[in-house]
Structures are given as structure tokens and as C-alpha cells.
Rosetta silent file (secondary structure, phi, psi, omega in degrees, C-alpha in Angstrom):
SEQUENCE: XXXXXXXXXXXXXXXXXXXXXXXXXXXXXXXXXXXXXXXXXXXXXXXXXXXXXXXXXXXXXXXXXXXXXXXXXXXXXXXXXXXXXXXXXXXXXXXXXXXXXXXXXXXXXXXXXXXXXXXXXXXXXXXXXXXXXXXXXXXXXXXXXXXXXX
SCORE:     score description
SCORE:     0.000 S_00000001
   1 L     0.000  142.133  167.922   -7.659   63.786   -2.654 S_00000001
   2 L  -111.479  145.033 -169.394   -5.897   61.735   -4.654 S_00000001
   3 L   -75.844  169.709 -157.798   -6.429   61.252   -8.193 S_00000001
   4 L  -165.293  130.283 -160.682   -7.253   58.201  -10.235 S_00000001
   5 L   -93.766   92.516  177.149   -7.223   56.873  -13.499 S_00000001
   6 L   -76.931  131.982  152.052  -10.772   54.844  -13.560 S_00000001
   7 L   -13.557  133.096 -165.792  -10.503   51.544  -14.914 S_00000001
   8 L   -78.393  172.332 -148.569  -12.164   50.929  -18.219 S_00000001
   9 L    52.679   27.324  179.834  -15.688   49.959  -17.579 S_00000001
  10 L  -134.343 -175.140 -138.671  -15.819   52.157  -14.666 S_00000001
  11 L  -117.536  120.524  146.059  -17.397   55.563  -13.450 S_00000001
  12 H   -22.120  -65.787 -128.794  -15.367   58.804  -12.845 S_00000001
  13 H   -82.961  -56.026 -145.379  -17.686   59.377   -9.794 S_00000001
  14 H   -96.377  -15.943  174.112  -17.065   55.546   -8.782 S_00000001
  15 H   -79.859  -59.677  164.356  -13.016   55.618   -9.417 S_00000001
  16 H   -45.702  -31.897  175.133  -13.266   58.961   -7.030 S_00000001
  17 H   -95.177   -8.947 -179.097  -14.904   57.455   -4.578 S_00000001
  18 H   -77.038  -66.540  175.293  -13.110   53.811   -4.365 S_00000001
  19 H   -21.360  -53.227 -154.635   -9.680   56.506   -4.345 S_00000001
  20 L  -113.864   49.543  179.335  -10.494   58.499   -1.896 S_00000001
  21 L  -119.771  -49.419 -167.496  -11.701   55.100    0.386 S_00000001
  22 L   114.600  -22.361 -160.899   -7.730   53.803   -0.166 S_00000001
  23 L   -86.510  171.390  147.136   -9.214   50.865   -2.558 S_00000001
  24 L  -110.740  154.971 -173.881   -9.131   50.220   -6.325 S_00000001
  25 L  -119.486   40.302 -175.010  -11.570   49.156   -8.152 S_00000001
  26 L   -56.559  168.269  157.378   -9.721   46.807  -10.754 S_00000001
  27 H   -81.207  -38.783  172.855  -11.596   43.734  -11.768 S_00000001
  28 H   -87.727   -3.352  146.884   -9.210   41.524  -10.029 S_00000001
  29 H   -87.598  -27.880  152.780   -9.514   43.664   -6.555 S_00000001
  30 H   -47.367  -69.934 -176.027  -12.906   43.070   -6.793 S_00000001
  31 H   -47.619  -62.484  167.880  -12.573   39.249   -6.999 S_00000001
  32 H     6.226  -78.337 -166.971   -9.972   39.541   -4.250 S_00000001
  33 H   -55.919  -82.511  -48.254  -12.701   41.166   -2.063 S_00000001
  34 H  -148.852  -28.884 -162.353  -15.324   38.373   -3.326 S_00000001
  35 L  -150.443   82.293  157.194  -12.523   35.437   -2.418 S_00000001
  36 L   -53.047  154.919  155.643  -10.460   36.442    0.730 S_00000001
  37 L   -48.194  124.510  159.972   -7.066   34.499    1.157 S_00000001
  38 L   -89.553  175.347  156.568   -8.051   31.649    3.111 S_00000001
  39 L   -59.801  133.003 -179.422   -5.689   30.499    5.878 S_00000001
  40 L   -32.715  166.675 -163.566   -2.846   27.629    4.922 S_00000001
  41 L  -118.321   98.184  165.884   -4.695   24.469    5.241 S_00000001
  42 L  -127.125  147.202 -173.023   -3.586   22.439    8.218 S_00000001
  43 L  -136.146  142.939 -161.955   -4.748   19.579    9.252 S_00000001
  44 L   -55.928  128.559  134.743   -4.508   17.973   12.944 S_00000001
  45 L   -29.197  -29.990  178.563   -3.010   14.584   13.055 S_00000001
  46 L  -132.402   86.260 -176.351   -5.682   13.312   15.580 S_00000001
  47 L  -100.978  169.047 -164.304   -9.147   13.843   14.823 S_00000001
  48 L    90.864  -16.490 -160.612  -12.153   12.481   16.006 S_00000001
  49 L   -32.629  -31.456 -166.402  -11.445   12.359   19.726 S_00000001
  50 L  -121.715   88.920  141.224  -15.237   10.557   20.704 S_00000001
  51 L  -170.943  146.477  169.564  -15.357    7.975   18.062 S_00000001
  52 L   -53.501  138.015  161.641  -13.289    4.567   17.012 S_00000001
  53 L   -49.939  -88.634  162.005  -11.034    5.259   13.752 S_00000001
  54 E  -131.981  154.347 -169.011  -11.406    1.306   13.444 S_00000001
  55 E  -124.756   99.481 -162.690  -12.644   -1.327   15.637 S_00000001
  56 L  -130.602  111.979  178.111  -11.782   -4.650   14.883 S_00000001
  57 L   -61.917  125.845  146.207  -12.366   -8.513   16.257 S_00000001
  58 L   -53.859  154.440  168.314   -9.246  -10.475   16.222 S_00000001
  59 L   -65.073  -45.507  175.264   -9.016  -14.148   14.909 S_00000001
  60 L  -107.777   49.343  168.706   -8.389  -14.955   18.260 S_00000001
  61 L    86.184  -19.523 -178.620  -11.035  -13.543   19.822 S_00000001
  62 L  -110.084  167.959 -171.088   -9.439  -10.020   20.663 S_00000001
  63 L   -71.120  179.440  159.914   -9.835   -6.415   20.144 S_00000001
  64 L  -158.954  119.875 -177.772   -8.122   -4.040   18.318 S_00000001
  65 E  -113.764  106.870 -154.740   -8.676   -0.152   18.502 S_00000001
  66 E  -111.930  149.344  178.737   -6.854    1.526   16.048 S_00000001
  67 E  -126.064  117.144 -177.058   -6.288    5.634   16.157 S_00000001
  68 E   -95.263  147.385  175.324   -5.038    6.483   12.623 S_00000001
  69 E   -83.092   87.221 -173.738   -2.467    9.375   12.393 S_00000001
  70 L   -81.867   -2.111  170.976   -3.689   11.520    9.205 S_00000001
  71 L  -178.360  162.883 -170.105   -0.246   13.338    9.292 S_00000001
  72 L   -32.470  123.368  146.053    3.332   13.496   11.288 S_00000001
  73 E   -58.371   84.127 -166.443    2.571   13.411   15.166 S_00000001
  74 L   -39.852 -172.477  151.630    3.845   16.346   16.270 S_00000001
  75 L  -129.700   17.547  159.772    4.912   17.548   19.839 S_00000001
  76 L   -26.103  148.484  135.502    2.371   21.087   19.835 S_00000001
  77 H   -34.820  -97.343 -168.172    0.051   21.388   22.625 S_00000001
  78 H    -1.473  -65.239 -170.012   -2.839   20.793   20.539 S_00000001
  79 H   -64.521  -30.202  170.063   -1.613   17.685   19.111 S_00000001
  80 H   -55.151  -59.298 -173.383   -0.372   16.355   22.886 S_00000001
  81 H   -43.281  -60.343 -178.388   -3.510   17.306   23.924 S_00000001
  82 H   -73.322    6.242  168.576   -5.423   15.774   21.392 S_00000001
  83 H  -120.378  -37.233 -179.229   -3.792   12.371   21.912 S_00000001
  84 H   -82.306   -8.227  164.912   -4.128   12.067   25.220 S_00000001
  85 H   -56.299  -61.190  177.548   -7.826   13.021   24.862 S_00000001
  86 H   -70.947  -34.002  166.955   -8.397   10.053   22.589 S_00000001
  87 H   -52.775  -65.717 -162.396   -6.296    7.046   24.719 S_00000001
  88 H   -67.283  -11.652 -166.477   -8.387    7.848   27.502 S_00000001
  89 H   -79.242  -71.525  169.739  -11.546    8.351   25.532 S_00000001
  90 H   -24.781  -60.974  175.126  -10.457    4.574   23.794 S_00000001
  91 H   -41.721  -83.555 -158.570   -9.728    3.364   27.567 S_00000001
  92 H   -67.214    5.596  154.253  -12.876    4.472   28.963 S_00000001
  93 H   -69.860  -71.490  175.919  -15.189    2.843   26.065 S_00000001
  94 H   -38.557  -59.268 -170.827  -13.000   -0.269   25.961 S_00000001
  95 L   -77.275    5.490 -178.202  -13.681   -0.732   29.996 S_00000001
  96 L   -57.981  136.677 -165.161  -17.330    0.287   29.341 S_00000001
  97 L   -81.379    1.900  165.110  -19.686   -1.916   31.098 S_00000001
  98 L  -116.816    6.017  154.532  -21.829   -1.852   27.886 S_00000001
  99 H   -49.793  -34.226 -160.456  -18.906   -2.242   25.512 S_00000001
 100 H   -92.170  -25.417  171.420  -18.000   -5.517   27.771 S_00000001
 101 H   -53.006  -46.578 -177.092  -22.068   -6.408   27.223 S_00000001
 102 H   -54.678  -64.426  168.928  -21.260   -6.027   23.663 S_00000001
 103 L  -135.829  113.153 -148.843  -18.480   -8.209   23.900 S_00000001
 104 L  -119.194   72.921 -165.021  -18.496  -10.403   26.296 S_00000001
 105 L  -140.136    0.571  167.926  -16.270  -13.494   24.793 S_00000001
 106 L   -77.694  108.514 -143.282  -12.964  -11.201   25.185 S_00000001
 107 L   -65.026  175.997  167.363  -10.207  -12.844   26.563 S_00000001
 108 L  -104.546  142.209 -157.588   -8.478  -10.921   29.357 S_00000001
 109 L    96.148  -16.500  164.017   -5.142   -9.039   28.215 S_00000001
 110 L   -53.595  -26.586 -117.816   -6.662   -9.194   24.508 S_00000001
 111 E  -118.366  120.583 -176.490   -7.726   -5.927   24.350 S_00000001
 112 E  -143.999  122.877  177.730   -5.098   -3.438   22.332 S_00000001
 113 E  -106.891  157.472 -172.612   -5.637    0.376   21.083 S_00000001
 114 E  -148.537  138.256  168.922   -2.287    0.912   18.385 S_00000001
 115 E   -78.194  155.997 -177.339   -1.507    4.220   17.068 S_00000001
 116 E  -141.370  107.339  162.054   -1.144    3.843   13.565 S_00000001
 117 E  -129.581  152.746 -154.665    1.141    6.576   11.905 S_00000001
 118 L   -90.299   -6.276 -164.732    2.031    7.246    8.273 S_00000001
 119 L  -152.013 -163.393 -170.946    5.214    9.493    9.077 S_00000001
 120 L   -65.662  148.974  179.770    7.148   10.552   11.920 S_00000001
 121 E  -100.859  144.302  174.463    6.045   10.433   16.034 S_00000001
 122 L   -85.978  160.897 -148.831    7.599   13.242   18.024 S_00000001
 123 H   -85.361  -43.132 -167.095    9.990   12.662   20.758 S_00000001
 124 H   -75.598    7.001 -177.833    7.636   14.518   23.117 S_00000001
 125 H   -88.330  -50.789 -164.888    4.627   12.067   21.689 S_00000001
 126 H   -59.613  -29.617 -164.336    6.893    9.321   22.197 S_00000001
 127 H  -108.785  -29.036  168.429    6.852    9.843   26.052 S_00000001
 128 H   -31.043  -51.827  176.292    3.392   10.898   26.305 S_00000001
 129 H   -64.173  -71.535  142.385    2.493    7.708   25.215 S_00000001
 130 H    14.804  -82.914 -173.161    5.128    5.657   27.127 S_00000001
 131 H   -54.469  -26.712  175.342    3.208    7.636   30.224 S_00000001
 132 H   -86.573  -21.499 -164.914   -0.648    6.850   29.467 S_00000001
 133 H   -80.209   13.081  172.856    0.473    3.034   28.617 S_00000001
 134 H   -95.558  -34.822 -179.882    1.040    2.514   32.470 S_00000001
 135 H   -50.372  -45.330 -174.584   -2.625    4.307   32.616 S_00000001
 136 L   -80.796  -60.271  164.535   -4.248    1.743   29.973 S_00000001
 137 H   -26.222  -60.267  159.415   -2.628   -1.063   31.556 S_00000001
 138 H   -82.568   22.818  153.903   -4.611   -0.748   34.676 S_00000001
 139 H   -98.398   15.021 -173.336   -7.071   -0.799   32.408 S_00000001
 140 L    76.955    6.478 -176.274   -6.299   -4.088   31.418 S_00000001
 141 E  -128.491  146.294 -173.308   -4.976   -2.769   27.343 S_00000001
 142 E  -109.662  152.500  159.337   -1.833   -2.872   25.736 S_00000001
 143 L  -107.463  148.899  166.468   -1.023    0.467   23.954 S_00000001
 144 L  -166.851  135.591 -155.606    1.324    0.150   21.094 S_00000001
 145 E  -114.236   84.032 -178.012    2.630    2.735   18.599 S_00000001
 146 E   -83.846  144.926  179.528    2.873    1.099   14.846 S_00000001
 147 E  -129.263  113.482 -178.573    4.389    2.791   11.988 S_00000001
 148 L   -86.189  153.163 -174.993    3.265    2.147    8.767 S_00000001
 149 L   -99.820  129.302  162.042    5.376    1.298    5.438 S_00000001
 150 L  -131.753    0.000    0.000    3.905    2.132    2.498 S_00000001
């Protein structure tokens, strides 16, 4: 066994037995134990997938379905994934026969979902999109990829 120096406010008995477990029994290995490391903090550019970001009537009558970007669009799976999950989920809402119930004063050709991102789009984003906006089309919606200045 190996010896151990117990920590003041600790036990012989209780230094010997955290020792010959591999542990210490410091006050700040305690907290440790009390408050694991969490994992880096990342957070997904495209969130949300079944709900509008914003939804907005035009002056002239048309829609506007905006998908906000909460951070650089990437070219991951995940993030691929997760954007083409949300055009079509925006497509199939937009053509919904009780979305069209909702509003049914929309001209045709009106109808626009726009990516809205605060930083950079990925090359492999770039064609993703490019490739669902022939999809959205023959849904009657413009796609359009906006970059905002701030």
C-alpha cells in the first residue's frame, strides 16, 4: 500500500482508504468529483428543424420563411443533415393544404424561405442548397441564402 499524508481535516483511516482506492481526498478533488468537466459547449447552427425561426407577411402580400443560422454553417454531416431536414420541413408546411387555408390571398411565386447567416456558409452548404432550390421550386418557393452585416 501506498502511504499518504492525510489532508488536514481528514482521517488517517479515511486518507488510507481514499490511497489505497488511487484517489485523494483534497478539498478541491472532492469538488472535482461534485462538478465533472463538462464537454466544450457547441452549438449546432440549425436548430429547430419542425418549427418556423420567423414567419413573416410581406407588404405585398407574400411570405417569407426565414431559418436563422445561430453560428458559421459548416459542411459536417450533422449540420448538412440538419439543413436539409429543415428546407424540406419549410417546403412541406409552406405547400400545406392548411397553411394555404391559412393564407389564402398569396400570390403565386411569392412564397420565399432565406437562410439567414451571421458568418460564413460552407462550400459543401453552398451546393446543398443550390441542389434542394430546384426541389423548392417545384414547390412553387424561391430559396435564397442572405448574409447578414452587422
Amino acid at each position: 500500500m501506498v502511504a499518504s499524508r492525510a489532508p488536514a481535516g481528514v482521517g488517517a483511516r479515511d486518507a488510507d482508504r481514499a490511497a489505497s482506492c488511487g484517489r485523494s481526498t483534497s478539498p478541491l478533488d472532492d469538488w472535482q468529483r461534485q462538478r465533472p468537466m463538462s464537454e466544450p459547449s457547441f452549438e449546432a447552427p440549425i436548430q429547430n428543424l419542425g418549427v418556423f425561426d420567423i414567419l413573416g407577411v410581406r407588404h405585398d402580400g407574400g411570405i417569407d420563411a426565414v431559418i436563422v443560422a445561430a453560428t458559421p454553417i459548416d459542411g459536417q454531416p450533422e449540420t448538412l443533415r440538419a439543413l436539409a431536414v429543415i428546407i424540406r420541413n419549410y417546403v412541406e408546411e409552406l405547400s400545406s393544404e392548411s397553411f394555404l387555408l391559412k393564407h389564402p390571398r398569396v400570390p403565386t411565386g411569392r412564397v420565399r424561405i432565406i437562410l439567414k447567416c451571421h458568418s460564413s456558409v460552407d462550400a459543401a452548404a453552398h451546393g446543398l442548397v443550390s441542389s434542394l432550390s430546384k426541389e423548392v421550386e417545384a414547390a412553387g418557393i424561391l430559396l435564397e441564402v442572405e448574409r447578414v452585416v452587422v
